[in-house]
Each structure stands twice: as C-alpha cells, then as structure tokens.
N, C-alpha and C positions, 0 to 999 in steps of 0.2 A: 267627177267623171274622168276627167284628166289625168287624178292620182291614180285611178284604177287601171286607165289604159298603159300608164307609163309604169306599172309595176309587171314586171317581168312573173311573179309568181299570182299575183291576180288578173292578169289579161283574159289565161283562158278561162277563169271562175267568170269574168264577163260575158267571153263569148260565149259559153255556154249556157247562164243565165238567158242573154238575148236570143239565144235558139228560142231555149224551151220559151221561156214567155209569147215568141214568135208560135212555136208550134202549139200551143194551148191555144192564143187566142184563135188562130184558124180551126183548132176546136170545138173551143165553143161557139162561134159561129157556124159551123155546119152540122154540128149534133141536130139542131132541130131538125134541118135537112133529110138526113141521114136516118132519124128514129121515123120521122113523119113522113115522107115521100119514100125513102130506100128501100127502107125495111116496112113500112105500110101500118104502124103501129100505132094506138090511139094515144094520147097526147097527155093520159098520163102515165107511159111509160116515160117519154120527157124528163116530166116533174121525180118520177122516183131515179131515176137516173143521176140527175141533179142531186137528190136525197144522199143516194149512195157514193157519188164522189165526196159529198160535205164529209161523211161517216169517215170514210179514206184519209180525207184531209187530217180529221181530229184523230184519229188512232196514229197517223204520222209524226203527229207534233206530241202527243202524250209518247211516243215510242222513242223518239229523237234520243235523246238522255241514254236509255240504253244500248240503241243504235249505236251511238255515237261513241259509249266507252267499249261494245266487243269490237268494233271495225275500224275504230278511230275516224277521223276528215275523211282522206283520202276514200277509205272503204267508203264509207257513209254518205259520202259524193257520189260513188260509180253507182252502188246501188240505189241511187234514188233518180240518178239517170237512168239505169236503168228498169226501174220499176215504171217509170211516168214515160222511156218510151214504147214500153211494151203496152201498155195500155195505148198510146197515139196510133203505133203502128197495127195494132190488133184490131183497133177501129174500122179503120183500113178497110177490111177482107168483110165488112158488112157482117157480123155474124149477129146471130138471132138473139136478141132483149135479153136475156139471161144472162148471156156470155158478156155480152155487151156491159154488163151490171159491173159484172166482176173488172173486167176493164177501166172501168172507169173509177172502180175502188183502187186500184193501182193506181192510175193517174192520181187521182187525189192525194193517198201517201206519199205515193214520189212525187212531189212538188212539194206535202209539207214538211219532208224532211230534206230537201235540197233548199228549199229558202231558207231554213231554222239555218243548216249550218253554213248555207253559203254566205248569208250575214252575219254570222259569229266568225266567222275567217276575214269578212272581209271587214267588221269594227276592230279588230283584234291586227289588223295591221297598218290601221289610216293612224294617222300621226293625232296625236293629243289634243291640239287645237282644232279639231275638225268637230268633234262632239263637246267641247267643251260648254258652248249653251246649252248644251242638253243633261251634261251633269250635273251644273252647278242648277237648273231646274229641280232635277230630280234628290238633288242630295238635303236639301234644305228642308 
C-alpha cells in the first residue's frame, strides 16, 4: 500500500479505486432499499437486477482487450469511470426497474474494466520483488 501511495503516477489510480469501491459498496447496500421500499418493486426485481449487473460485469472483462487497444489505459480508465459513475449516479434519481436495469449493466462493465486495467497498471509498475512468490508459483 505504501508503494502505491508514494508513487506519484499511481496515487490517484488509488484514490480513485478507493472512491469507486467506496461508492459501490454504498451500492450495494442500498439497492435493496431502493428496489424494495423506493421504487415499491417485488423482490425479484432485486434478484434480476443483480443478474444484469453480473451480465455487465462479464461483457466488461470479455471487452477489456479491445477497450484497451482503441483507447489505450488512460481512455480505458475515464471510460470505465465513467460508465460505473453514470450507473451510481443515475441510481440516484430513483428511476423505474427498467431503467434502473440498464444502469446497473453500466455499473457492472465499468467496474470490470477499471479493475482489469487498474491492476495491469498497477503490477506493471510495483517492483519485481513484490510478486515474485507468485511467479515463481505460477511459472513451475
């Protein structure tokens, strides 16, 4: 954690990690909230809701690859912030299950393609010795 804070070009990959993880988990604890009491919805809108951001997730991490070579990091960064906060913030404004669907399929993709490369940026510049049990695990 130390190396990451004291690196000048992965600090704000931190801080921004620690947002969103922050803004998710308030998330997903208040979706149920939110589907159940707000919007007055039965409970297996919930459950497909859940369904639909997994959907989001996986089409992010299958996408990542080609994300990654039109837009490069940087692109592939902003756009995954902002696809995961337009889903957070679109929450927000309480809108009707349907909408709410499609939101949360953003959320999903934007998170899996901000973790996929926020962790390729951020093994790709921790020093050698920091994964080397985990190399020499996996190289054997």
């Amino acid at each position: 954690m130390r190396f990451l804070w004291e690196s000048p070009s992965l600090r704000p990959l931190l801080l921004q990690e620690a947002l969103l993880g922050l803004a998710y988990a308030f998330f997903a604890g208040l979706l149920p909230f939110v589907v159940l009491r707000g919007l007055g919805e039965a409970s297996w809108v919930l459950g497909l809701l859940g369904a639909v951001q997994s959907l989001g997730g996986a089409l992010g991490g299958l996408l990542v690859g080609a994300v990654l070579g039109r837009l490069g990091e940087g692109g592939t960064l902003r756009l995954a912030l902002g696809l995961a906060g337009l889903g957070l913030l679109g929450t927000a404004l309480l809108p009707p299950w349907p909408l709410l669907a499609g939101l949360t399929f953003l959320l999903g993709a934007g998170g899996a393609l901000f973790g996929a490369v926020a962790g390729a940026v951020r093994l790709s510049q921790a020093p050698r010795s920091f994964g080397a049990g985990w190399r020499e695990a996996f190289s054997s």
